[in-house]
PDB file of N, CA, C and O in Angstrom, chain B, residues numbered from 101:
ATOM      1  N   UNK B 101      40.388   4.656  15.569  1.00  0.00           N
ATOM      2  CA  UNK B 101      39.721   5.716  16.296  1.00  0.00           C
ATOM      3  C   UNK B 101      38.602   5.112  17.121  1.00  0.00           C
ATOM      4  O   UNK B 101      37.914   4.212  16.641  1.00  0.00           O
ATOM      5  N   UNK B 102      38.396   5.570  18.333  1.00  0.00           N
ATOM      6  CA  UNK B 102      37.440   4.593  18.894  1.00  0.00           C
ATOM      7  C   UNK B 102      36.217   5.677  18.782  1.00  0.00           C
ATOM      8  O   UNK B 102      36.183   6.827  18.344  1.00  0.00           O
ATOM      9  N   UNK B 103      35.231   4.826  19.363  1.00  0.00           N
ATOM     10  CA  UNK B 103      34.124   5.601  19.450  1.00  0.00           C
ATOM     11  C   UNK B 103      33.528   6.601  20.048  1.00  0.00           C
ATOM     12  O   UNK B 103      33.088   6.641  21.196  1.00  0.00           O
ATOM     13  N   UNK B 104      33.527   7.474  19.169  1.00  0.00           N
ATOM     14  CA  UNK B 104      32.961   8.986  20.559  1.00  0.00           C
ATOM     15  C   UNK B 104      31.691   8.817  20.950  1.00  0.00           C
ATOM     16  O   UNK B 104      31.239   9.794  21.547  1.00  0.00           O
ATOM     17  N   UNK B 105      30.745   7.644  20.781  1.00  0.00           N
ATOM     18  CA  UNK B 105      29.500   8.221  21.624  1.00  0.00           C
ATOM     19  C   UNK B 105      29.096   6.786  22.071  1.00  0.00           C
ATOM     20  O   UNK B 105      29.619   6.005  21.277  1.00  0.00           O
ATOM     21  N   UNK B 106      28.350   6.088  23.056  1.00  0.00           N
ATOM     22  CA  UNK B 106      28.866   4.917  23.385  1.00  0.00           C
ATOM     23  C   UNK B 106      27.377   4.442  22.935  1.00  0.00           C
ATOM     24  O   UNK B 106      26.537   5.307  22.685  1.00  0.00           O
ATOM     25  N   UNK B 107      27.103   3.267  22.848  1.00  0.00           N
ATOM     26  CA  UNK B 107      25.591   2.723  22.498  1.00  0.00           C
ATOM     27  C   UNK B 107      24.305   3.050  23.238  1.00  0.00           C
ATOM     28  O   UNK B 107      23.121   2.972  22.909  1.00  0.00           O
ATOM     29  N   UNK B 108      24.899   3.423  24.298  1.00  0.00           N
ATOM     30  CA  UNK B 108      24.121   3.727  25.246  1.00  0.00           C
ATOM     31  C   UNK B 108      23.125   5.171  25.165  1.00  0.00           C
ATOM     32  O   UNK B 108      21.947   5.510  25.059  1.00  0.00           O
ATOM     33  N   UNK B 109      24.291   5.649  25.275  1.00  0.00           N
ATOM     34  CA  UNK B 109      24.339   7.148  25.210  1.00  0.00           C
ATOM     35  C   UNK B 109      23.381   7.819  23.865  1.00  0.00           C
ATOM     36  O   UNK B 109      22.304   8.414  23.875  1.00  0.00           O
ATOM     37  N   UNK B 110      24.256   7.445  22.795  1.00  0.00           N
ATOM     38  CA  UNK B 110      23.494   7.306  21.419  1.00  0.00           C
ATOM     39  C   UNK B 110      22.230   6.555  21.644  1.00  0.00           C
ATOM     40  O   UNK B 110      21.610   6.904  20.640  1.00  0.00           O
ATOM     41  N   UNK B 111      21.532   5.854  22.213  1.00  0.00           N
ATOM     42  CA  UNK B 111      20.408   5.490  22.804  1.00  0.00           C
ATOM     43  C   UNK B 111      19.238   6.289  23.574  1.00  0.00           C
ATOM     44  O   UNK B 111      18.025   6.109  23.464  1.00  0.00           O
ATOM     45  N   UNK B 112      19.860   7.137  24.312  1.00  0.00           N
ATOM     46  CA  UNK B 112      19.035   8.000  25.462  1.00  0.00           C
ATOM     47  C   UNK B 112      19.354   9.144  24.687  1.00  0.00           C
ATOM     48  O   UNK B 112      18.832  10.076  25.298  1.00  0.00           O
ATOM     49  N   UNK B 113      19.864   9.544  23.783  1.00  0.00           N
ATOM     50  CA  UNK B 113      20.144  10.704  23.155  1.00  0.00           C
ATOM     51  C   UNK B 113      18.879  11.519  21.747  1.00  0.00           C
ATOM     52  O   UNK B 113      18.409  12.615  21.441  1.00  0.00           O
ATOM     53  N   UNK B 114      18.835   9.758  21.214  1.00  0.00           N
ATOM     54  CA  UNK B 114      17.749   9.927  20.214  1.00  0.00           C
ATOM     55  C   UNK B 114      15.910   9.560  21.088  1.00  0.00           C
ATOM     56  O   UNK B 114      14.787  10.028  20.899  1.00  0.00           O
ATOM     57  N   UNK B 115      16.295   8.849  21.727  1.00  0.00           N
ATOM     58  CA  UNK B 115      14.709   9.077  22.898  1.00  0.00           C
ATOM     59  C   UNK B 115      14.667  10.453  23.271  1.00  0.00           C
ATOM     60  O   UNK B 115      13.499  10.814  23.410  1.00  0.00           O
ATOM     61  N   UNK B 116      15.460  11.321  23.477  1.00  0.00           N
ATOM     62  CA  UNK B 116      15.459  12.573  23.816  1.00  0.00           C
ATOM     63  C   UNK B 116      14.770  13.575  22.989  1.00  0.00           C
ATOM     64  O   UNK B 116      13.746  14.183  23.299  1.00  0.00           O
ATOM     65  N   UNK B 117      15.545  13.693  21.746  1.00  0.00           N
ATOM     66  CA  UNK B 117      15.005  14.150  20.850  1.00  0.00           C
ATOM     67  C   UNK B 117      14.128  13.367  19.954  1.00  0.00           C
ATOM     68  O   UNK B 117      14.388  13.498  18.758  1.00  0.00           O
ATOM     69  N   UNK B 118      12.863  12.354  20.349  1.00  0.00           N
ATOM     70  CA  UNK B 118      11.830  11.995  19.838  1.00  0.00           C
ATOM     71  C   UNK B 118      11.035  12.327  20.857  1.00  0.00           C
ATOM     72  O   UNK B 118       9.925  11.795  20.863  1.00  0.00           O
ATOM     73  N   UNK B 119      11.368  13.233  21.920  1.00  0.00           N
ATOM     74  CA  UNK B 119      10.283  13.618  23.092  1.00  0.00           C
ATOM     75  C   UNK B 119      10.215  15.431  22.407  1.00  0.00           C
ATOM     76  O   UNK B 119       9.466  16.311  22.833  1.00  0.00           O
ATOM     77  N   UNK B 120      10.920  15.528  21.619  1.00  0.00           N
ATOM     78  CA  UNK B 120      10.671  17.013  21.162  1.00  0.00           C
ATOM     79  C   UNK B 120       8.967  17.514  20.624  1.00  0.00           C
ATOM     80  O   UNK B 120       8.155  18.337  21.047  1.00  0.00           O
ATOM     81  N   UNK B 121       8.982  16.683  19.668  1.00  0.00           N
ATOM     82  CA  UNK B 121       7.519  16.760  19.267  1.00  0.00           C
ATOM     83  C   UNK B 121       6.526  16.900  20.251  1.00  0.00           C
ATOM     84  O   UNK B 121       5.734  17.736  19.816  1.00  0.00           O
ATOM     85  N   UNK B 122       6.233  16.576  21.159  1.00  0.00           N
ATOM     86  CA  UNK B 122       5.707  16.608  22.304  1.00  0.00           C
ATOM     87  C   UNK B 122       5.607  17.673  23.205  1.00  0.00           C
ATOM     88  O   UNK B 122       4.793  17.741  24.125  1.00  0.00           O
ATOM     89  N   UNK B 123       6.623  18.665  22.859  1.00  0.00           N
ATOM     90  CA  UNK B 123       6.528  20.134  23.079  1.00  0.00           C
ATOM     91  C   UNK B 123       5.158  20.592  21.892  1.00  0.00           C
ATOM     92  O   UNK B 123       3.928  20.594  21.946  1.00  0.00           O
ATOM     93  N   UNK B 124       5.931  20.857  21.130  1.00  0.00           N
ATOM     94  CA  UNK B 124       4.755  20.974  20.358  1.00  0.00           C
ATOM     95  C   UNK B 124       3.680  21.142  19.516  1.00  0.00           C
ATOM     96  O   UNK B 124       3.124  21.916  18.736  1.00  0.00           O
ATOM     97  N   UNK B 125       3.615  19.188  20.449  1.00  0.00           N
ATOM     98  CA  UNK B 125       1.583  18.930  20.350  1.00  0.00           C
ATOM     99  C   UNK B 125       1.343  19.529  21.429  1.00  0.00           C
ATOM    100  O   UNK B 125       0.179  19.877  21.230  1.00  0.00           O
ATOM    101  N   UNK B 126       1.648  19.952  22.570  1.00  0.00           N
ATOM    102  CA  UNK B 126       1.215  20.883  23.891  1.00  0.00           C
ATOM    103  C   UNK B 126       1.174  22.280  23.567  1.00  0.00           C
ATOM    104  O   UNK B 126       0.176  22.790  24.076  1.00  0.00           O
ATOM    105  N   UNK B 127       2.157  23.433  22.651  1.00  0.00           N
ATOM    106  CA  UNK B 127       1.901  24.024  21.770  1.00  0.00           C
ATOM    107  C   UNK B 127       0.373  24.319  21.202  1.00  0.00           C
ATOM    108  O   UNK B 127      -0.446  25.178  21.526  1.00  0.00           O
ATOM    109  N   UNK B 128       0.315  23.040  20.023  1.00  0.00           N
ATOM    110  CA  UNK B 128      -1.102  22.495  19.196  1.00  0.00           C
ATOM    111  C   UNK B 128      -2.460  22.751  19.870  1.00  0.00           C
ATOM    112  O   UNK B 128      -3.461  23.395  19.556  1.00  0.00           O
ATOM    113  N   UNK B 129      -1.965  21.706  21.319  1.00  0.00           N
ATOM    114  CA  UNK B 129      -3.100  21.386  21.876  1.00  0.00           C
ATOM    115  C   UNK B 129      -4.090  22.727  22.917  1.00  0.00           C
ATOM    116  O   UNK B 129      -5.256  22.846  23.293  1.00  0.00           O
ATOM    117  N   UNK B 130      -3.101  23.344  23.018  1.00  0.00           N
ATOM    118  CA  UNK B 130      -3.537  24.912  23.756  1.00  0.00           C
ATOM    119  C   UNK B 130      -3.813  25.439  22.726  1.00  0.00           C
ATOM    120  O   UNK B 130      -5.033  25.488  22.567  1.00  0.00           O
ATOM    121  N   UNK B 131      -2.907  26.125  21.455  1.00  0.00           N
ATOM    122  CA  UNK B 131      -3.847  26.554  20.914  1.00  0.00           C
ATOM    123  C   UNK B 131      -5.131  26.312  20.085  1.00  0.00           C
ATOM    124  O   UNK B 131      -5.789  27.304  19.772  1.00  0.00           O
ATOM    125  N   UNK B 132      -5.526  25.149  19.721  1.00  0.00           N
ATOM    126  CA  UNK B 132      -6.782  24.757  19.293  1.00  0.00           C
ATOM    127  C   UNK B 132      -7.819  24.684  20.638  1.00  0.00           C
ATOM    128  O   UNK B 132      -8.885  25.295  20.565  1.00  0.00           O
ATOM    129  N   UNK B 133      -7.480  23.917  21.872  1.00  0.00           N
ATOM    130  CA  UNK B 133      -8.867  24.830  22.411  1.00  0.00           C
ATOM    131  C   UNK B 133      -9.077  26.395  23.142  1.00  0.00           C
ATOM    132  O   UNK B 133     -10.002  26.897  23.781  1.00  0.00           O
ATOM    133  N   UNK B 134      -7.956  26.802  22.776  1.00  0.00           N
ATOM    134  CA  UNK B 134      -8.017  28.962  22.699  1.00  0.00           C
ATOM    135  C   UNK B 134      -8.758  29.098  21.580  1.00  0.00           C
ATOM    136  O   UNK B 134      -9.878  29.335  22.031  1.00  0.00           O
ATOM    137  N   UNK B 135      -8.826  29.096  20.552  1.00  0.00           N
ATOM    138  CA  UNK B 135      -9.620  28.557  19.282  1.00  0.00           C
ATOM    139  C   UNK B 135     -10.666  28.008  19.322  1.00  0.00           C
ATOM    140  O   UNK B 135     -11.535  28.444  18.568  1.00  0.00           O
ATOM    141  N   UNK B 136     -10.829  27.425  19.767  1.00  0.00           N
ATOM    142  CA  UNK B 136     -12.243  26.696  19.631  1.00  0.00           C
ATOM    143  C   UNK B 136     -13.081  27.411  21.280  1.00  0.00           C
ATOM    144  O   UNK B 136     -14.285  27.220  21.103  1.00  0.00           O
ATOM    145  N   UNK B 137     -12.926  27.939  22.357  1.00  0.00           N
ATOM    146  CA  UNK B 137     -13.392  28.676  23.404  1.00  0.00           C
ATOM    147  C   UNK B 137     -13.751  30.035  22.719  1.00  0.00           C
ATOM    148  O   UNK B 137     -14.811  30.551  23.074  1.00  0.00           O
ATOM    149  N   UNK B 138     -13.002  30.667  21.791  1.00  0.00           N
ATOM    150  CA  UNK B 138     -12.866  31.868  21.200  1.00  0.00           C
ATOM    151  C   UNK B 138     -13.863  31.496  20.494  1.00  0.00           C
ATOM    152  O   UNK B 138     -14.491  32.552  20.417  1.00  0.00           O
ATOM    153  N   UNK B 139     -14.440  30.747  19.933  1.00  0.00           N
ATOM    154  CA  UNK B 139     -15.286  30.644  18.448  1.00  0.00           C
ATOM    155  C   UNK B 139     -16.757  30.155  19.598  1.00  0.00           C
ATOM    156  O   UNK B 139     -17.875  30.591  19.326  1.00  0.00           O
ATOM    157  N   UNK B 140     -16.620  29.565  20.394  1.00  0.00           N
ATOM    158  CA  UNK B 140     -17.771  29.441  20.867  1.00  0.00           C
ATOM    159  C   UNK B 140     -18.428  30.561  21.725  1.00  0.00           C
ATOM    160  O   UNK B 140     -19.614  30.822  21.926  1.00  0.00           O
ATOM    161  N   UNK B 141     -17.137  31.211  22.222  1.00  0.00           N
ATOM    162  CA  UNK B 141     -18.005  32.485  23.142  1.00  0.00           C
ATOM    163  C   UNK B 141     -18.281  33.222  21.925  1.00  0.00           C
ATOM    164  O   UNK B 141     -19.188  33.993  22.240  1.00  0.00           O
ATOM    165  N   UNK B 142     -17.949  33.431  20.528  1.00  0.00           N
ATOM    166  CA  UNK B 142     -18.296  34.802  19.610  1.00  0.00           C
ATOM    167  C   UNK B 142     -19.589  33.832  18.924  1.00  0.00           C
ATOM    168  O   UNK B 142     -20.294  34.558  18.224  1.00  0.00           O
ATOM    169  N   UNK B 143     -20.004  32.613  18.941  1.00  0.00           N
ATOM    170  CA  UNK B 143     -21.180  32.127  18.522  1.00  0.00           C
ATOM    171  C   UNK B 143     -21.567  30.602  19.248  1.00  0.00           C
ATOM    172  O   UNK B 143     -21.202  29.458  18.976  1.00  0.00           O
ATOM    173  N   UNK B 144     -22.744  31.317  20.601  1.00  0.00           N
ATOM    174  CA  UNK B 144     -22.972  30.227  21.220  1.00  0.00           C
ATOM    175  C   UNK B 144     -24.179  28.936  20.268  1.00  0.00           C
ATOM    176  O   UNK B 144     -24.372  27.721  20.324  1.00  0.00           O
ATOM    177  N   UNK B 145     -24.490  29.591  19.818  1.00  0.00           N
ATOM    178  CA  UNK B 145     -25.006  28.079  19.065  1.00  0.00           C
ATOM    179  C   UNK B 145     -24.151  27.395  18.014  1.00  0.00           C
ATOM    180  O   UNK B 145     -24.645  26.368  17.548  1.00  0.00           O
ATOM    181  N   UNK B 146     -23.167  27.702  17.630  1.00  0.00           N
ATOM    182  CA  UNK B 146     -22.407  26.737  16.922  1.00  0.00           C
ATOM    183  C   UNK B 146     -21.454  25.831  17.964  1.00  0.00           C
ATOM    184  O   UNK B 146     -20.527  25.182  17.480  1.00  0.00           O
ATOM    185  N   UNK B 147     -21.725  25.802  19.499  1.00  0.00           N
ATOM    186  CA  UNK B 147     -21.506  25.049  20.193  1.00  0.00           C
ATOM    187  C   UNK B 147     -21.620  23.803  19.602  1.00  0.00           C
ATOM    188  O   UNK B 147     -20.594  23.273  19.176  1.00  0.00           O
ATOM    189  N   UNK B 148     -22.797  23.183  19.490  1.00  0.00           N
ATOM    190  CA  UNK B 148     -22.947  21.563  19.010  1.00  0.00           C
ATOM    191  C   UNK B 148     -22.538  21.283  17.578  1.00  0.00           C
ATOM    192  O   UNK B 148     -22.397  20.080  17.355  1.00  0.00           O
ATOM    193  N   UNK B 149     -22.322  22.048  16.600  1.00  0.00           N
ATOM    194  CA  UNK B 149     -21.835  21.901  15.573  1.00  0.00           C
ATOM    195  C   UNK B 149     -20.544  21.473  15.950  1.00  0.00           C
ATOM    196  O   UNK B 149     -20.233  20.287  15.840  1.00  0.00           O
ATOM    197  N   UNK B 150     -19.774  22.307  16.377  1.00  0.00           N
ATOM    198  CA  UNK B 150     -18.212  22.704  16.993  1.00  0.00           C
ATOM    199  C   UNK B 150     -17.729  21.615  17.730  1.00  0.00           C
ATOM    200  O   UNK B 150     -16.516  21.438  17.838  1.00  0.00           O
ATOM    201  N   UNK B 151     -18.809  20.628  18.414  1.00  0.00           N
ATOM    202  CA  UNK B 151     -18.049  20.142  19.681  1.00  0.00           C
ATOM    203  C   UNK B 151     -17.865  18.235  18.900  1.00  0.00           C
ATOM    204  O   UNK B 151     -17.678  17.258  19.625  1.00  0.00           O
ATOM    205  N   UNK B 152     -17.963  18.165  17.595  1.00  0.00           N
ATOM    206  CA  UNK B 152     -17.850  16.814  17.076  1.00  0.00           C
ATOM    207  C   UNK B 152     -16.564  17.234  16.469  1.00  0.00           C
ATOM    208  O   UNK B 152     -15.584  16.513  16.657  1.00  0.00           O
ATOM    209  N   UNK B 153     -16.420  18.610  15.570  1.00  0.00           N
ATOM    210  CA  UNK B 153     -14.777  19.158  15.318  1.00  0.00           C
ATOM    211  C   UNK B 153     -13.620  18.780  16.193  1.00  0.00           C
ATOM    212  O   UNK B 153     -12.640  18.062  15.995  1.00  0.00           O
ATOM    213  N   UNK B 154     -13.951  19.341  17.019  1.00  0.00           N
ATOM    214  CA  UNK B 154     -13.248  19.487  18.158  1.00  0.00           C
ATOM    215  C   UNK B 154     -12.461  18.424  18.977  1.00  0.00           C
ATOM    216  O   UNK B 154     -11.401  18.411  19.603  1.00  0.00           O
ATOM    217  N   UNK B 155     -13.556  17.449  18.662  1.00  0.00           N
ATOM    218  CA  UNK B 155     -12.957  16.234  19.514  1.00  0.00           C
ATOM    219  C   UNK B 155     -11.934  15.066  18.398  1.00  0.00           C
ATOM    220  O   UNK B 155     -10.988  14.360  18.747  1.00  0.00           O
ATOM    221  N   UNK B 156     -12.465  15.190  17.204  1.00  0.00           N
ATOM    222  CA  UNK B 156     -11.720  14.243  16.188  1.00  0.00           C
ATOM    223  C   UNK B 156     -10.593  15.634  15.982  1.00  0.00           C
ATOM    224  O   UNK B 156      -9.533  15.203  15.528  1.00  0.00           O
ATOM    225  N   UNK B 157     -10.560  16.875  16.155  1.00  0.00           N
ATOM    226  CA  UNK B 157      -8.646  17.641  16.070  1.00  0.00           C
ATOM    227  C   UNK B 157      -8.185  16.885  17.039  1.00  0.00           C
ATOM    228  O   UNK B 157      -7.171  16.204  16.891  1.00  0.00           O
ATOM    229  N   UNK B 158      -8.952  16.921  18.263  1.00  0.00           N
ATOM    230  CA  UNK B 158      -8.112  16.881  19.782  1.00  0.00           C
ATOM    231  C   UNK B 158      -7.411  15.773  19.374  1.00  0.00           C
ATOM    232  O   UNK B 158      -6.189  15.849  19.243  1.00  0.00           O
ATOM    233  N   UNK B 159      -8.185  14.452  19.089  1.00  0.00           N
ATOM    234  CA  UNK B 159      -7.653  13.115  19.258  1.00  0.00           C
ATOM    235  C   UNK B 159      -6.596  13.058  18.231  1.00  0.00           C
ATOM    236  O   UNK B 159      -5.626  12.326  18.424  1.00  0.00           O
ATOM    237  N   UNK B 160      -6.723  13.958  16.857  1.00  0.00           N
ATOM    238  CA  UNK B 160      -5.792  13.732  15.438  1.00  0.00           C
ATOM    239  C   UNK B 160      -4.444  14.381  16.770  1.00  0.00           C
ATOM    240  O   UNK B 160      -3.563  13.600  17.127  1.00  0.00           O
ATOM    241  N   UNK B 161      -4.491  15.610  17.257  1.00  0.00           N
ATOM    242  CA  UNK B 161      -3.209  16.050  17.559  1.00  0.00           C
ATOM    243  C   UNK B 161      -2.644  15.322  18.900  1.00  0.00           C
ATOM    244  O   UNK B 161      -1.454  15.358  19.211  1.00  0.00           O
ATOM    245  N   UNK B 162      -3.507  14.749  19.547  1.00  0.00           N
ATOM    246  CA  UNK B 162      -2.818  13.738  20.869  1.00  0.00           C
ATOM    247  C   UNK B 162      -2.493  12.731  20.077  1.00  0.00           C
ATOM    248  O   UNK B 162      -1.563  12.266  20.736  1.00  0.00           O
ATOM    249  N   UNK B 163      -2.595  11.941  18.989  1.00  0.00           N
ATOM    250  CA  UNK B 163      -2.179  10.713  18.714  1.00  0.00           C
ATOM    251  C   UNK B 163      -0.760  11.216  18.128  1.00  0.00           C
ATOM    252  O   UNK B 163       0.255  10.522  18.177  1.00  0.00           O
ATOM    253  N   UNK B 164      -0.820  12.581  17.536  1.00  0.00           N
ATOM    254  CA  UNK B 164       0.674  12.241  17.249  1.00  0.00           C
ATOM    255  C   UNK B 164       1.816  12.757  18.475  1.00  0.00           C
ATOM    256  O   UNK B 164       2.925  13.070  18.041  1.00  0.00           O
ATOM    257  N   UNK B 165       1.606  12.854  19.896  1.00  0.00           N
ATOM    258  CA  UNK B 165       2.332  12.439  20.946  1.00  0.00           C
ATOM    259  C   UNK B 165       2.086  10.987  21.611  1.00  0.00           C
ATOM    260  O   UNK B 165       3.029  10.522  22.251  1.00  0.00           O
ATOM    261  N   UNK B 166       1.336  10.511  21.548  1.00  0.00           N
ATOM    262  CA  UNK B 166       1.138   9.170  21.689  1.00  0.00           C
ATOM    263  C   UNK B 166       1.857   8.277  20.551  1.00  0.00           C
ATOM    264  O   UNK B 166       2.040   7.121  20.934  1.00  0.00           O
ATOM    265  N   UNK B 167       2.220   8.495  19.495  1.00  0.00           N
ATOM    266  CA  UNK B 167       3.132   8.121  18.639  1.00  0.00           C
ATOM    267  C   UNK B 167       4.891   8.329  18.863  1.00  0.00           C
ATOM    268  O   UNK B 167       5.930   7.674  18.785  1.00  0.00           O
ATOM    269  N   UNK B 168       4.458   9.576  19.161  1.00  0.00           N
ATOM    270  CA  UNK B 168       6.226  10.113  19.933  1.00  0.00           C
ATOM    271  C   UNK B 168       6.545   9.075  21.071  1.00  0.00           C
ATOM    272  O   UNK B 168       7.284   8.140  20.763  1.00  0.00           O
ATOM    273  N   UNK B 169       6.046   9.151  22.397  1.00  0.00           N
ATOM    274  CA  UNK B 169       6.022   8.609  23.336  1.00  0.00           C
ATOM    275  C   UNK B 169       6.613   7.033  22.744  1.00  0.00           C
ATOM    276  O   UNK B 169       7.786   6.666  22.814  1.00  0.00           O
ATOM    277  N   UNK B 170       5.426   6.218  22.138  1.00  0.00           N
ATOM    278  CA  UNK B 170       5.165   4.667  21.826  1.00  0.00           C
ATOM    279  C   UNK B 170       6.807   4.640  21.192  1.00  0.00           C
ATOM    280  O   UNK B 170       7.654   3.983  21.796  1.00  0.00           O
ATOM    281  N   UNK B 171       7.101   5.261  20.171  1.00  0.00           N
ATOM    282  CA  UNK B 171       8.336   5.301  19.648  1.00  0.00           C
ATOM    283  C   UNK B 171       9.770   5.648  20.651  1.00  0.00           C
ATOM    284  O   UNK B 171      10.885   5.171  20.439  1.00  0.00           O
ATOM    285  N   UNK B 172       9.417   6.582  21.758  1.00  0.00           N
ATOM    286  CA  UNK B 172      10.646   6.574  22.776  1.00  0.00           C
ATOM    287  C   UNK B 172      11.032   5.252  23.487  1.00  0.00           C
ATOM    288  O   UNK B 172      12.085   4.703  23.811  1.00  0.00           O
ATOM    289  N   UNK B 173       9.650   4.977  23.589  1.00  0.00           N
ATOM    290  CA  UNK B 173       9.595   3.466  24.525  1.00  0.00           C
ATOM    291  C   UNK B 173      10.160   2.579  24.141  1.00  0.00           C
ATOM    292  O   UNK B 173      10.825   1.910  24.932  1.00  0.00           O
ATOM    293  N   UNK B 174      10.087   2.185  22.507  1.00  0.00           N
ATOM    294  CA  UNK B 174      10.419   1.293  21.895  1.00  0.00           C
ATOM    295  C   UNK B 174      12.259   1.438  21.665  1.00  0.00           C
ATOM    296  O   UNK B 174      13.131   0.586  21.833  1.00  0.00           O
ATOM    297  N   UNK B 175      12.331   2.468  21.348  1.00  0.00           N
ATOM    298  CA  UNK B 175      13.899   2.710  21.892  1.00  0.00           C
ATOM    299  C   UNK B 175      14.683   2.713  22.825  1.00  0.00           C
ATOM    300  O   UNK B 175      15.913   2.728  22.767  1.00  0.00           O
ATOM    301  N   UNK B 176      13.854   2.696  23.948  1.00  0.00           N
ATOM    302  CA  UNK B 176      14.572   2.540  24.977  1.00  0.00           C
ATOM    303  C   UNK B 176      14.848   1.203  25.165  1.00  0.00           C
ATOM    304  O   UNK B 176      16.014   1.052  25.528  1.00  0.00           O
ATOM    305  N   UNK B 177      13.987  -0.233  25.017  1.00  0.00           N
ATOM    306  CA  UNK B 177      13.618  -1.450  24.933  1.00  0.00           C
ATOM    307  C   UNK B 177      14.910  -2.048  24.469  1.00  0.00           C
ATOM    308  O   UNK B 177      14.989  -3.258  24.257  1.00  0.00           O
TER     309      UNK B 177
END
């Protein structure tokens, strides 16, 4: 029986679906700062509390598309 899917193919197929995640962290990433705009207009002084949160979520939820990505790349290679 020969092969139904060729190396190739099976190649660009699974890069494909390791770009899924990446939907979404774009998902993630809108709604945490709708969330975090929402929490600062209902309490403007927890602004500076809020804005050290904010930036270690942002970076936790971009690294795991920057992980997706690094991993497509490497498959494609």
């Amino acid at each position: 029986m020969e092969n139904l899917v060729s190396s190739d193919a099976a190649k660009y197929i699974s890069v494909a679906l390791c770009t899924i995640p990446m939907a979404v962290v774009a998902w993630g990433i809108t709604k945490f700062w709708t969330t975090l705009f929402d929490n600062v207009g209902r309490n403007p002084q927890a602004n500076n509390e809020l804005k050290g949160y904010a930036m270690v979520g942002f970076a936790t939820i971009e690294a795991i598309a920057l992980y997706c990505l690094a991993i497509a790349i490497m498959m494609l290679l």
